[in-house]
N, C-alpha and C positions, 0 to 999 in steps of 0.2 A: 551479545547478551544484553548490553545496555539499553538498546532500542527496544530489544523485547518486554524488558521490563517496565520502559515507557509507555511500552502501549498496554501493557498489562493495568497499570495505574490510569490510563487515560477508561480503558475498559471497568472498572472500580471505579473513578468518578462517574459516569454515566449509570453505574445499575445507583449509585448513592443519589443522583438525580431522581432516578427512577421513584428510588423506597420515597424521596422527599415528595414526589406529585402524591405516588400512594397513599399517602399519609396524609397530606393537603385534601383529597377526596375523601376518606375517614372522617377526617372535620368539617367534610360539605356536606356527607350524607348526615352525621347529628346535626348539623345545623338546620338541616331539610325537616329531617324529622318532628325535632323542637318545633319548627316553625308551624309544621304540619298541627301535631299534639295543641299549639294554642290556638289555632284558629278551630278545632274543632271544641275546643273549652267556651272560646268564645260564639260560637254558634247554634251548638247545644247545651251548650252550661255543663258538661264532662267530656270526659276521652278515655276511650276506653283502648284502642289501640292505635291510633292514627300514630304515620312514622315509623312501626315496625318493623314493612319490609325494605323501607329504607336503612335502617340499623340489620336488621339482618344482611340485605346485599354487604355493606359494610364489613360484617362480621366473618360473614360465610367464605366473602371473593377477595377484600381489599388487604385484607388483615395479614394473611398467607403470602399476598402476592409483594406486601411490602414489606415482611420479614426476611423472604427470599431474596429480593432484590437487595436486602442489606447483606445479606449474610454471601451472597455472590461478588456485591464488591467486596468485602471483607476478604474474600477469597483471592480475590486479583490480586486486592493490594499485598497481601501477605503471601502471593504464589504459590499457595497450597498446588498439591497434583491435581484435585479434584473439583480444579477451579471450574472445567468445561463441563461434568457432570453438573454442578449447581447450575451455570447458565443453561445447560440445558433443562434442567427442571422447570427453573424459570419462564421459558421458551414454551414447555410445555403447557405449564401452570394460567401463562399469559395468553396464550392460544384457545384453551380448555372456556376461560371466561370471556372473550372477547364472541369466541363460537355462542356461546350460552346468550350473550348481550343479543348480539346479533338476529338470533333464530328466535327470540322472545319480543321483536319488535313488533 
């Protein structure tokens, strides 16, 4: 039982990796954005939406996929029963935008 639990805790540190990249990309894409928004201030003297669908992707994909990824370790670590139902969601979730990334290149 103890090993299980180890690895249940090693599986919960990795999805808490996870939420952390998630969430480091949240703050790439405003930073994208920002960056966007003032070089079109600076070029046409306004901004009307530049960086949008940069915050959107953000909102729409990352946002979901790094509350789940927390909420799945939280699941290991605490050994709920329905810890494999959230990784799976996860799985799904991360599958679902990776397809979406992919077919939109």
């Amino acid at each position: 039982m103890k090993h299980e639990t180890q690895a249940w805790r090693w599986l919960a540190g990795l999805n808490w990796v996870l939420a952390a990249l998630a969430v480091a990309a949240i703050a790439w894409c405003f930073r994208i954005a920002h960056q966007d928004a003032e070089d079109a201030v600076r070029t046409y003297g306004h901004n009307v939406d530049s960086g949008a669908y940069v915050i959107l992707f953000a909102v729409i994909y990352l946002v979901p996929l790094a509350a789940l990824f927390a909420v799945a370790g939280f699941s290991f670590w605490r050994s709920w029963k329905v810890r494999w139902y959230v990784e799976g969601a996860v799985a799904l979730l991360l599958a679902a935008v990776l397809y979406g990334f992919i077919e939109h290149l």
